[in-house]
MARTORFI-48727 format. One record per residue: x, y, z of N, C-alpha, C in turn. Coordinates in pm, whole numbers, plus 50000, padded with zeros to 5 digits. Layout:
BEGIN
XYZXYZXYZ...
//
This chain:
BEGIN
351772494148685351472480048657352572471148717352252463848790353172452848860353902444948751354712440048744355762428348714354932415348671354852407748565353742396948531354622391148469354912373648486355612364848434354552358348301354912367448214353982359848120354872369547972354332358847867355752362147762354982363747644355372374147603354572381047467355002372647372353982364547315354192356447213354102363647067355362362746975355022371746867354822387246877355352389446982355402402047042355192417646890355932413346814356312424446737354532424946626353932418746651352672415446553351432431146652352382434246727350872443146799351242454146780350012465546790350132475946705351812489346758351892481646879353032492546915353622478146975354722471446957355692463746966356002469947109356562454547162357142460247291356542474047422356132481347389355332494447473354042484247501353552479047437351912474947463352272463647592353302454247540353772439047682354172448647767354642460347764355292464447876354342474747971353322481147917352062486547968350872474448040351302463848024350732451248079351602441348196352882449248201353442446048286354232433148244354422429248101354702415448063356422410748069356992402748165358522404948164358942400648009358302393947958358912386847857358612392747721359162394347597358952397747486359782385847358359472383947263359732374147139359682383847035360792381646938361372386746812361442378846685361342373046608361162366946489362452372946411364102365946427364662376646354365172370246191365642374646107365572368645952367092382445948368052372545872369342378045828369262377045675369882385545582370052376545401371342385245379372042379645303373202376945247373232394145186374762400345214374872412545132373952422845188373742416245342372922430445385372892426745570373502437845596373322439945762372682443845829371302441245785369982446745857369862429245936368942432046037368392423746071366742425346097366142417746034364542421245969363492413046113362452418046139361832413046255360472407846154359592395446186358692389046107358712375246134357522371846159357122356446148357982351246038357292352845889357162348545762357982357245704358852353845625359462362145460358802374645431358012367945396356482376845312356262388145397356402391645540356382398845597356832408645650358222406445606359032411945655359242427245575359732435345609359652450645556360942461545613361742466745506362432476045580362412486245721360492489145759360562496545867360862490445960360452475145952360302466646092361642456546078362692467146179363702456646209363682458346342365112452346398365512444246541366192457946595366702465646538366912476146589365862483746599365392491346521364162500446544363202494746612362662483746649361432475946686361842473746842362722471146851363352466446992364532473547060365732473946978366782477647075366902495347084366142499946940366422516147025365362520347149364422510947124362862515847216363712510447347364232504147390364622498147502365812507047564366922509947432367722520147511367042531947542366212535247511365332552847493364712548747636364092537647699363302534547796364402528647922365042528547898366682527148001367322542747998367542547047911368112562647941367142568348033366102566148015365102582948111365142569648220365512557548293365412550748360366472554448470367392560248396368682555448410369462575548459368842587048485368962595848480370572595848548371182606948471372422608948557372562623148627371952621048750371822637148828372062633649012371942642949086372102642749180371282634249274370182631149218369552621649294369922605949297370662601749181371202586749092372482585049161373352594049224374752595549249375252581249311374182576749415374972568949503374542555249424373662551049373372822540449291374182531649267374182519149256375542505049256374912499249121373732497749087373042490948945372012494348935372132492548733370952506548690369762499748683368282508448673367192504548746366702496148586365732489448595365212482448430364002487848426363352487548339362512490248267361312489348336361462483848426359952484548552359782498148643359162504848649358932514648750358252506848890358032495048840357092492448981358372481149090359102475948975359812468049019361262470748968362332480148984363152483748889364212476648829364342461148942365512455148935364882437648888363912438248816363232432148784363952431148599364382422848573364802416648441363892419848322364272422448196362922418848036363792408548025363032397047998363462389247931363112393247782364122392947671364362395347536364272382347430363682371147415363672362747375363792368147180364972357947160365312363847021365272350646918364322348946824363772335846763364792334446641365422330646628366432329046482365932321546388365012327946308364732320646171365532317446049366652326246067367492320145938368982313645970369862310445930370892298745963371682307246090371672296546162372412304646315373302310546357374752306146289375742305746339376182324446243375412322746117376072333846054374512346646158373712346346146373172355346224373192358246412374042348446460374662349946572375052366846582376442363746521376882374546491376232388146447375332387146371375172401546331373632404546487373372396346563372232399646663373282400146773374212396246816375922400346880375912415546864376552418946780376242431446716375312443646745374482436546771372912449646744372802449246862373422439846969372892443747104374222451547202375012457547087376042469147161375852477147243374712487247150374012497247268373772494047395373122484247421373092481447529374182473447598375072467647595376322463547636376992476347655377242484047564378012494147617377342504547726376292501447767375532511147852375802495947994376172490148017376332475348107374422472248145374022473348010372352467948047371992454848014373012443247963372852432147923373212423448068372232411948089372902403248208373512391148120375112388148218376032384348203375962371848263376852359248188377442351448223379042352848245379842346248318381262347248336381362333048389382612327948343382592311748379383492315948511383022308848614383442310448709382692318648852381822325948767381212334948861379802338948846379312329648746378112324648739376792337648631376052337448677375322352948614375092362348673375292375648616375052389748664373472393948604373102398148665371362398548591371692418748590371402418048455370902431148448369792430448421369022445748355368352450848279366922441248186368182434248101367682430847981368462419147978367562403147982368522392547974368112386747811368952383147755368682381347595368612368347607367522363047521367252345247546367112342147387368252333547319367732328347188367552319147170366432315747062365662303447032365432297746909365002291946855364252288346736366342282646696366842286946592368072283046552369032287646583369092293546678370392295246771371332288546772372262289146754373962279946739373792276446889373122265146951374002259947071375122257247090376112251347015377712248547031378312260547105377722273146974378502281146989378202288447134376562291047135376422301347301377392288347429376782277047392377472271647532379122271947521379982274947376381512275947432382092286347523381112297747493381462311347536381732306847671382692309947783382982318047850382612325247929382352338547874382092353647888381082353447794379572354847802378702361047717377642367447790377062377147662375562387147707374502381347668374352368347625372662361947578373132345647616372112342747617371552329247680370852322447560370212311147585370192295747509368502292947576367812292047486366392284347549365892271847543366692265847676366392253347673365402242347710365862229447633364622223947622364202213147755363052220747731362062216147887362212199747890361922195547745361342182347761362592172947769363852180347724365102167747781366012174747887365882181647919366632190648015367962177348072369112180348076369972170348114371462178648196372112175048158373502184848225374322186848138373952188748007374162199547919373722212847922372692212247990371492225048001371512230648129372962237748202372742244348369371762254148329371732263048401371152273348466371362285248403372972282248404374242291248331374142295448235373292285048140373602287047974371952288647924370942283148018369942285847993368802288448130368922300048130367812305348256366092301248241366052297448117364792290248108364872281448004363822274548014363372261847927362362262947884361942257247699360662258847657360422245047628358922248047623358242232847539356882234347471356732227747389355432227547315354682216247420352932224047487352692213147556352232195747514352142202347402351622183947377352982173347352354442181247297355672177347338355132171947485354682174947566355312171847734354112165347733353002159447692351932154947745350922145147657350872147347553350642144447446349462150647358349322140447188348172150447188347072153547203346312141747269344882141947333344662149847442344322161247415343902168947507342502175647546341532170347601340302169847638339542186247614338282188647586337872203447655337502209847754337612203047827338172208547997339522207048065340642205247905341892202448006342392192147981343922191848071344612180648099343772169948223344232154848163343872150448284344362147148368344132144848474345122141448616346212134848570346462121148463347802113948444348792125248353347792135148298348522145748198349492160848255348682161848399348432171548493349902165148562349832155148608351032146048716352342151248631352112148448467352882142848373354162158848343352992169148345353692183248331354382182648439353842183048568354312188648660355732185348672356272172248658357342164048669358562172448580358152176748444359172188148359359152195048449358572204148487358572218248584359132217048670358882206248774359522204648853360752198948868361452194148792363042187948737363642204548684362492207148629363282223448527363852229448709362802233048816362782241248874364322232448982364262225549034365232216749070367022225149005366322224548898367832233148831368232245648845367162248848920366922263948910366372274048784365912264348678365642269048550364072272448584363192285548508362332288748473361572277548345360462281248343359772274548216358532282648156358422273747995357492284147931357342271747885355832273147826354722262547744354212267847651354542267247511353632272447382353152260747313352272263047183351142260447123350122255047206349382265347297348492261847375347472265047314346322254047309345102258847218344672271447319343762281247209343662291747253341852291547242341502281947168339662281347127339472262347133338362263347161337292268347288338042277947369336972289147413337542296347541337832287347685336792280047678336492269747782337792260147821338602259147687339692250747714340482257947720341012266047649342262275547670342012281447851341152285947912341062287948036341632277648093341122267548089341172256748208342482256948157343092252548071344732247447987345592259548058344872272148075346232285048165346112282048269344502279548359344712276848498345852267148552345452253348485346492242948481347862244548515348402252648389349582253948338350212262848492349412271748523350032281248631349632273748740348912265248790348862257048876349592247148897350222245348792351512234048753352432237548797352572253348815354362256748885355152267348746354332262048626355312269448507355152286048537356212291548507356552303348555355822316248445356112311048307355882322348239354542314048108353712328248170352292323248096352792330347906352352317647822352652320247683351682325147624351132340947625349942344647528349942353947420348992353547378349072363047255348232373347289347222372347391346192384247430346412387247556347572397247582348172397347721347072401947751346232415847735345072418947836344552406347915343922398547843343232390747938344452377848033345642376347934346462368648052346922377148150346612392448167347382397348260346182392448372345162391648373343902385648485344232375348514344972364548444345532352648526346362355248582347222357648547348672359248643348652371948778
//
């Protein structure tokens, strides 16, 4: 399966997490993560209510990823001369996951403990890097956090292994490249909320393009969520659009059929 810029929305909700976006070729994956007090788990789930000892951020994501980088990653006579290790694509090896990591509970203290959980892979050098001065190293696995992410804190770093998902709709020069390799937006954020059932219209159509194209200017990627998904009739025309617009990574929840767009 080829390489597909399109980003598993809610990723962890399908019956095999992560294996299913990645049998679809999907670069992108989303985590829902939840921290609580007096305990160093980190729990994967939309909602509270959902959440469950089997399904955490380790088991759900970071061991399946090191287990799928080790047999990637063989150390034998054929690997000897290799300069950087291959990712998770067989079709494309040097091709990035983006890891998008949603922080539902207060940021600054679950920073740290999702810091933490992504050792394994730091200590294997599978995380892509920022370094002030020398811009980003792209490995493997680039970690993108969202939802309540401590901005202060990712942009003081320096030296870090995860990134900042920034926002499409004010993008300014707070927001390089550096600190955020992509940008999100809710589309009716960028357009508003009258949105027809055949679509944006041409002043709505002009109106996206202009984010995308300022994002892309920066060199930043982009993603568009709460895209109606019913009518079929509109959710079609609303992906054609959207990928006709220039935005890079299609936001779905039914990769089968977004893998036919992209």
């Amino acid at each position: 399966m080829f390489v597909k810029q399109i980003h598993s929305h809610n990723d962890y909700w399908r019956d095999i997490p992560l294996f299913t976006a990645l049998s679809y070729g999907v670069q992108s994956v989303e985590a829902d993560v939840w921290h609580f007090e007096n305990d160093d788990t980190i729990y994967v789930g939309h909602h509270q209510a959902a959440l469950n000892s089997a399904r955490t951020f380790q088991s759900t994501y970071i061991d399946p990823i090191v287990e799928i980088l080790t047999a990637a990653n063989p150390n034998n006579t054929f690997t000897a001369t290799e300069t950087k290790p291959n990712g998770v694509f067989d079709t494309d090896s040097g091709a990035t996951l983006y890891l998008f990591v949603d922080f539902k509970t207060e940021g600054e203290t679950l920073m740290q403990y999702v810091i933490k959980a992504l050792e394994p892979l730091r200590a294997k050098g599978w995380l892509t890097k920022y370094q002030e001065g020398q811009g980003i190293s792209w490995g493997p696995v680039t970690v993108i956090g969202t939802g309540n992410t401590p901005f202060d804190f990712v942009s003081k770093q320096q030296e870090r292994d995860y990134f900042f998902d920034g926002p499409l709709k004010t993008l300014n020069g707070s927001y390089p490249v550096e600190l955020n390799p992509i940008a999100s937006a809710s589309l009716k954020s960028l357009v508003g909320e009258n949105i027809g059932p055949n679509g944006l219209s041409d002043n709505q159509l002009d109106l996206l393009k202009t984010y995308i194209d300022a994002a892309h200017d920066k060199g930043i990627k982009t993603r568009l969520w709460d895209v109606a998904w019913w009518p079929v009739q509109k959710r079609d025309a609303l992906w054609r659009q959207i990928i006709n617009a220039g935005s890079d990574f299609l936001n779905a929840d039914d990769l089968k059929l977004a893998s036919t767009f992209v």
